[in-house]
C-alpha positions, 0 to 999 in steps of 0.5 A: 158116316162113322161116328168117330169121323164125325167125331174127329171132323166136329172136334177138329173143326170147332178147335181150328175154325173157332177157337184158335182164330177167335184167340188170334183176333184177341191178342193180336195188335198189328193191322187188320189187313194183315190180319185177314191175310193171316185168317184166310190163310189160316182157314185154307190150311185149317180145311185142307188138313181136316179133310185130308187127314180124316179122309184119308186116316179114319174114312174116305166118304164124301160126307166129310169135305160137306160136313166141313163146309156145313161147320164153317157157315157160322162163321157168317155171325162171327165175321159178317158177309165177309164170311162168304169168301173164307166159305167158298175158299173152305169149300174148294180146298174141302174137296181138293185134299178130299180128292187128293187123299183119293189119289193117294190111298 
């Protein structure tokens, strides 16, 4: 694995499974079903574009879509069991965009 990969995979990963909901979860002050909605959303579209634009920019190796994956298991201290859900559903877009930037390029 190329260490700009890693790199850009690890960077773009903190900022958008991290950082950015932690902040929405601050300053947000509607129900927290919506709230879930939202995140859930937000973590599908966050897992598709990360693997999707590294794969199909930088590298195209299978590593990418399970390093994802692997970054976003903390994700379990941050939102309890709940976390199993937003895991599984950032493993399946992962390797969906990943095989979309396949067909692709």
């Amino acid at each position: 694995m190329n260490k700009k990969s890693l790199l850009a995979t690890f960077i773009l990963t903190s900022i958008l499974y991290y950082i950015i909901p932690l902040i929405f979860l601050k300053f947000y002050s509607g129900s927290s079903d919506k709230a879930g909605f939202i995140l859930i959303l937000f973590y599908i579209c966050s897992a598709f574009s990360i693997t999707m634009l590294i794969s199909y920019f930088i590298e195209r190796k299978v590593y990418i879509p399970l390093f994802s994956i692997i970054l976003s298991i903390p994700l379990i201290y941050v939102f309890n069991s709940s976390a199993f859900v937003i895991i599984i559903l950032i493993a399946i877009f992962s390797f969906l965009s990943y095989g979309l930037s396949a067909i692709l390029k």
